[in-house]
C-alpha positions in Angstrom: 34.1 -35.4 27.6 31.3 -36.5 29.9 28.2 -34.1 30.4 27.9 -32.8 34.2 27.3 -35.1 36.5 28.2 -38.7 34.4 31.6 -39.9 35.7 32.6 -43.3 36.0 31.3 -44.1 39.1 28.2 -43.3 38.3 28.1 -45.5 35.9 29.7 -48.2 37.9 27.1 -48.2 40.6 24.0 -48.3 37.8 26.3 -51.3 36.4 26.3 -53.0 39.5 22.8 -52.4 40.1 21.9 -53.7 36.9 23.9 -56.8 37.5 22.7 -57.6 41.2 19.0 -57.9 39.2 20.2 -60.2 37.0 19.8 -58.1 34.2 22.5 -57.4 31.1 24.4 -54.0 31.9 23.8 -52.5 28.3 24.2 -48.9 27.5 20.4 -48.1 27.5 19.8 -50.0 30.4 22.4 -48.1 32.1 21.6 -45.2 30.6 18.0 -45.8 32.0 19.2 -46.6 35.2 20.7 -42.9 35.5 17.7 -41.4 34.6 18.0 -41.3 31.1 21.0 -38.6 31.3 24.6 -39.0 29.6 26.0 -39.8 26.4 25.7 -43.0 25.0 29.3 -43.0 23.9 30.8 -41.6 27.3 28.2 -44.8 28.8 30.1 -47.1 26.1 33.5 -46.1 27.1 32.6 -46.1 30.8 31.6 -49.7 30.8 34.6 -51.0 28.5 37.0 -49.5 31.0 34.9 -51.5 33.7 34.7 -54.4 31.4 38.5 -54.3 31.3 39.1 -53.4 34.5 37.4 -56.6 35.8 39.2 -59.8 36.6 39.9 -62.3 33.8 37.7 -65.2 34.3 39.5 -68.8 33.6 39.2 -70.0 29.9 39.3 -73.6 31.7 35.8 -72.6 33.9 33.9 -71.6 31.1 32.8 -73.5 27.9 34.0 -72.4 24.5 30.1 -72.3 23.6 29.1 -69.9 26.4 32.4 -67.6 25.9 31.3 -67.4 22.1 27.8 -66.5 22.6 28.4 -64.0 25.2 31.0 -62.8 22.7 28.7 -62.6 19.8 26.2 -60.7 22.5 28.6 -58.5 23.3 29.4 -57.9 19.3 25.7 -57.6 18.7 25.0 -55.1 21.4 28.2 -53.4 20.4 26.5 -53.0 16.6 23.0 -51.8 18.2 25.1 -49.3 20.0 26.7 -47.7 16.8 24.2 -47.9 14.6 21.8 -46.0 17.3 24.4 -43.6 17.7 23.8 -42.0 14.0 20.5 -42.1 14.4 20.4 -39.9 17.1 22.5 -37.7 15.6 20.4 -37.8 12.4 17.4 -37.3 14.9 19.0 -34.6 16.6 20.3 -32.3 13.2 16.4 -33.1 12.2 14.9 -31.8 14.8 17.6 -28.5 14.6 16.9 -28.1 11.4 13.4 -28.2 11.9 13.6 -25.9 14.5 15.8 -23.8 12.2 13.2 -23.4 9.1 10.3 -23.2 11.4 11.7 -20.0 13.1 13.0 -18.6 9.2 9.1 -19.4 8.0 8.0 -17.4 11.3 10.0 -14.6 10.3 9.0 -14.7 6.6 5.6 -15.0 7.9 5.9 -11.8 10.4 8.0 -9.7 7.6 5.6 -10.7 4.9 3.0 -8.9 7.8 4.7 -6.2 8.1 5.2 -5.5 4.8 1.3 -6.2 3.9 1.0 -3.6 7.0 3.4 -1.3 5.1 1.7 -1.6 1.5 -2.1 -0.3 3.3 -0.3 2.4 5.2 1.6 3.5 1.9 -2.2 3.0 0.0 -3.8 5.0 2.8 -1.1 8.2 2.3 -1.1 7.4 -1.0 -4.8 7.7 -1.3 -4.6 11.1 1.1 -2.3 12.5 -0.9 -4.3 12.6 -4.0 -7.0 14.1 -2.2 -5.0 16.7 -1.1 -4.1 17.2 -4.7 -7.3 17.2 -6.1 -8.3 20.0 -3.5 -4.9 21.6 -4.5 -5.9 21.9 -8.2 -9.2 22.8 -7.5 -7.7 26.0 -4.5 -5.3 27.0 -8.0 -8.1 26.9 -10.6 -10.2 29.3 -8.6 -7.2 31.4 -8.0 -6.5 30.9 -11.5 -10.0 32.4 -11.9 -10.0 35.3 -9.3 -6.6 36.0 -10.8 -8.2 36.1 -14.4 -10.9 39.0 -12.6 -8.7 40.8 -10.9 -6.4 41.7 -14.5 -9.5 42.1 -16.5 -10.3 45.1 -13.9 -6.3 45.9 -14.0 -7.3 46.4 -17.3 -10.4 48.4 -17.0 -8.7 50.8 -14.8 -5.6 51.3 -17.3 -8.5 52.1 -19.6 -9.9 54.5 -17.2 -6.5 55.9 -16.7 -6.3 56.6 -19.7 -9.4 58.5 -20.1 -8.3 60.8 -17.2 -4.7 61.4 -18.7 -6.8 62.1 -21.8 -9.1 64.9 -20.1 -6.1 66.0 -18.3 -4.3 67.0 -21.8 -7.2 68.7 -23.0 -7.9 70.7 -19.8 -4.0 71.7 -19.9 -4.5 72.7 -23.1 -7.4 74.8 -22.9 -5.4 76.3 -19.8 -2.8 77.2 -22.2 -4.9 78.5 -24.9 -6.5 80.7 -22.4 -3.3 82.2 -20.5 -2.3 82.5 -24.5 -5.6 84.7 -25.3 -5.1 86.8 -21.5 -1.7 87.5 -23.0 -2.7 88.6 -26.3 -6.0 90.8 -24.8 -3.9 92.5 -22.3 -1.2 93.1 -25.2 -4.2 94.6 -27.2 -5.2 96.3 -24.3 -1.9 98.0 -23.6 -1.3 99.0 -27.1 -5.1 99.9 -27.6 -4.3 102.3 -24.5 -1.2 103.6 -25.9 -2.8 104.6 -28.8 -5.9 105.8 -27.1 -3.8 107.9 -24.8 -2.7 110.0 -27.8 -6.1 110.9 -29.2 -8.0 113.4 -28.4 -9.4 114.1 -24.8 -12.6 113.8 -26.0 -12.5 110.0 -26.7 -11.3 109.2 -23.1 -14.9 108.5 -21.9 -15.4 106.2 -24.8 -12.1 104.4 -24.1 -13.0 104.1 -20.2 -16.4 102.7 -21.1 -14.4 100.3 -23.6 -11.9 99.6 -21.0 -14.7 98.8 -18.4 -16.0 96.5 -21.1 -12.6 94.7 -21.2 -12.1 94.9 -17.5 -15.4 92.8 -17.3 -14.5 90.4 -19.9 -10.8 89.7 -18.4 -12.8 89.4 -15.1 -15.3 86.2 -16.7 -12.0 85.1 -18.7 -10.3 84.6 -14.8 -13.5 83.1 -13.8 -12.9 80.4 -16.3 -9.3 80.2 -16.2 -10.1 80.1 -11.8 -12.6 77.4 -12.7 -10.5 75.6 -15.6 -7.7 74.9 -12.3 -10.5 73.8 -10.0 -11.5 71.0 -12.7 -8.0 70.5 -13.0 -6.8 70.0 -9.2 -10.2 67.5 -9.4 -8.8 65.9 -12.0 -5.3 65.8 -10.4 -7.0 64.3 -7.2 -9.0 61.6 -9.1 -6.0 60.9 -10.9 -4.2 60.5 -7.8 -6.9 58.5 -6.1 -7.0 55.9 -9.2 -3.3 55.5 -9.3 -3.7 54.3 -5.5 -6.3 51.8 -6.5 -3.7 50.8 -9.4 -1.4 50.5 -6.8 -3.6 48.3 -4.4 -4.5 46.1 -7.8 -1.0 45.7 -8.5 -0.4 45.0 -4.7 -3.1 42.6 -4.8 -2.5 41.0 -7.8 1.6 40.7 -7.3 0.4 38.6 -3.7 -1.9 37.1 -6.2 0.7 35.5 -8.2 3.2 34.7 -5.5 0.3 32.7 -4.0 0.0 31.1 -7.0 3.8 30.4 -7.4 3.3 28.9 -3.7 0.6 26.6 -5.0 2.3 25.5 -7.9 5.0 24.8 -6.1 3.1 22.8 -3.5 1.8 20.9 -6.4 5.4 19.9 -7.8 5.9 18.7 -4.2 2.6 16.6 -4.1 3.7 14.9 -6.7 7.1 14.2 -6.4 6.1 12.6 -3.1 2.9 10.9 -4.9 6.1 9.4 -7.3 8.1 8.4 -4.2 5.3 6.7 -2.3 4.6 4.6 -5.8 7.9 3.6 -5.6 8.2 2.6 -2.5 5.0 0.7 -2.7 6.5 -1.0 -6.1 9.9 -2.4 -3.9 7.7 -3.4 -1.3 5.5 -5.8 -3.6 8.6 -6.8 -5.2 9.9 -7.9 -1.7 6.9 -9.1 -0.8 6.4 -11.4 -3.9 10.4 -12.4 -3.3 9.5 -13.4 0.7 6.7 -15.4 -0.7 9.1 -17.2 -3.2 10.9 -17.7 -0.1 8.6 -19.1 1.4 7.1 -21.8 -1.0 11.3 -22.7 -1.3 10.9 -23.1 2.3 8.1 -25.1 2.0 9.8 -27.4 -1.0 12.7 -27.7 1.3 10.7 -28.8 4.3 9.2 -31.3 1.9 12.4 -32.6 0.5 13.7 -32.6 4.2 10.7 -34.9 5.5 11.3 -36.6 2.3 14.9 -37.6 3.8 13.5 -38.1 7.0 11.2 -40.9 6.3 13.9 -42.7 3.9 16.0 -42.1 7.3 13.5 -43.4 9.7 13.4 -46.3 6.7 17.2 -46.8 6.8 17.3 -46.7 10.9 14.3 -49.2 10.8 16.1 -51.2 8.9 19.3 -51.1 10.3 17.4 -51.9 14.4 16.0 -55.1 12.5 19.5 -56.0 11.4 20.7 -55.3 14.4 18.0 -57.4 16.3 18.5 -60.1 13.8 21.9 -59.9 15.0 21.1 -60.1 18.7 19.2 -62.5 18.5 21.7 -64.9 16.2 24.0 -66.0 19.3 20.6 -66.9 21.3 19.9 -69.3 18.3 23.5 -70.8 18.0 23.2 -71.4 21.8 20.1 -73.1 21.7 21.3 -75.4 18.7 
């Protein structure tokens, strides 16, 4: 089918224009005569239909010699035509396939950018990300540290603790021991009184002055019994006031280990994503080495195609001096 705008009378009137100059109506100098638009086929079968559409000229008027050489012409322009019609084509699937790798090398080129763009991005986190574990490591080892401190004191206060539970007992004890000895004197006492009571009258002054006596020492025994509870509700208070330190130290040191647990953690993640960026980084120079083996097949290829080109362009030249060898037998028959 005919491109837009080559019909047959176009080609009729550059036909006839070609003819009123003298000239031979071939299909390039048709061809030129349109401005170097159509297809040389649709040109070819354009001017056989006019070629048979024209009136038969008499065998009688013309001479055997010039009707074979315009013949042979005709057969020799007829052989140009066909074998230029695969070289175009030959030219044309060249120059698409050229087209065709040139655009696949530009996008090797530009992905084999972008991945080289990808690999010093991936370096760069990479490299961040190490840093940030180093300073990780070193945040956990002086926790490690301060953590290390804050049990050896744990420690020192349990030891303390102890000490207090220790004079604690002993004060208890010596409470007991006392109330014990109250108990027994006032026991004495009562049965000493008893008995006193049934002597004679005349040892009731003595008895007084020995009860005066007792009174006196019951009275210092209450005085250290009264001071025996003051040391103990002391030691009750700094026992109460070191089990709320314990308590802050425990406090302190349970955040002290969940902040470690977070750290640790964060350093699991750190390197799980240290792992994952060296992987990626690994399938991106693996793609990257497989786009540049790509490319140097590209490159082979474009070789091997030019290759074929030039035995082409050989081929055509060859075929264009057959062809004019051709052409220009019938003008040598004539002139014999």
């Amino acid at each position: 089918m005919a491109r837009g705008g080559i019909n047959k009378a176009v080609v009729q009137t550059a036909r006839l224009a070609i003819l009123a100059r003298g000239e031979h109506p071939s299909i390039d100098a048709v061809r030129i005569e349109m401005g170097n638009t159509g297809s040389k086929t649709t040109i070819h079968r354009y001017l056989k239909e006019l070629d048979d559409a024209a009136e038969p000229v008499d065998a009688t008027s013309e001479p055997i010699d010039d009707e074979l050489a315009g013949l042979v012409a005709r057969l020799a322009q007829r052989l140009k035509e066909q074998a230029q019609e695969p070289i175009d084509q030959a030219r044309t699937q060249f120059d698409q396939q050229k087209k065709a790798l040139d655009a696949q090398l530009a996008q090797a080129l530009e992905a084999n950018t972008e991945l080289q763009q990808q690999y010093e991005v991936q370096t760069l986190a990479l490299t961040q990300e190490s840093d940030t574990l180093q300073n990780t490591l070193a945040l956990l080892q002086t926790e490690q540290t301060r953590n290390a401190g804050l049990n050896q004191a744990l420690a020192d206060f349990e030891l303390r603790l102890q000490d207090k539970d220790e004079q604690i007992r002993s004060l208890e004890e010596k409470h007991l021991h006392a109330r014990d000895a109250l108990e027994h004197y006032r026991n004495a006492v009562k049965e000493q009184r008893e008995q006193e009571q049934r002597r004679h009258e005349g040892q009731v002054q003595q008895i007084q002055m020995e009860l005066r006596q007792a009174q006196q020492s019951a009275l210092i025994r209450q005085d250290e019994i009264t001071q025996l509870h003051r040391d103990n509700e002391r030691l009750l208070t700094e026992n109460r006031g070191t089990l709320r330190e314990l308590s802050l130290l425990q406090e302190q040191l349970k955040h002290t280990h969940n902040r470690q647990d977070q750290l640790l953690e964060q350093v699991n993640r750190i390197d799980s994503e240290r792992t994952l960026l060296q992987e990626r980084l690994r399938a991106a120079l693996l793609e990257s080495q497989s786009l540049k083996q790509s490319v140097e097949d590209q490159s082979q290829l474009n070789k091997g195609l030019e290759t074929e080109l030039q035995k082409t362009r050989a081929s055509l030249d060859e075929s264009m001096r057959l062809a004019a060898a051709i052409a220009t037998a019938p003008d040598a028959a004539t002139a014999d």
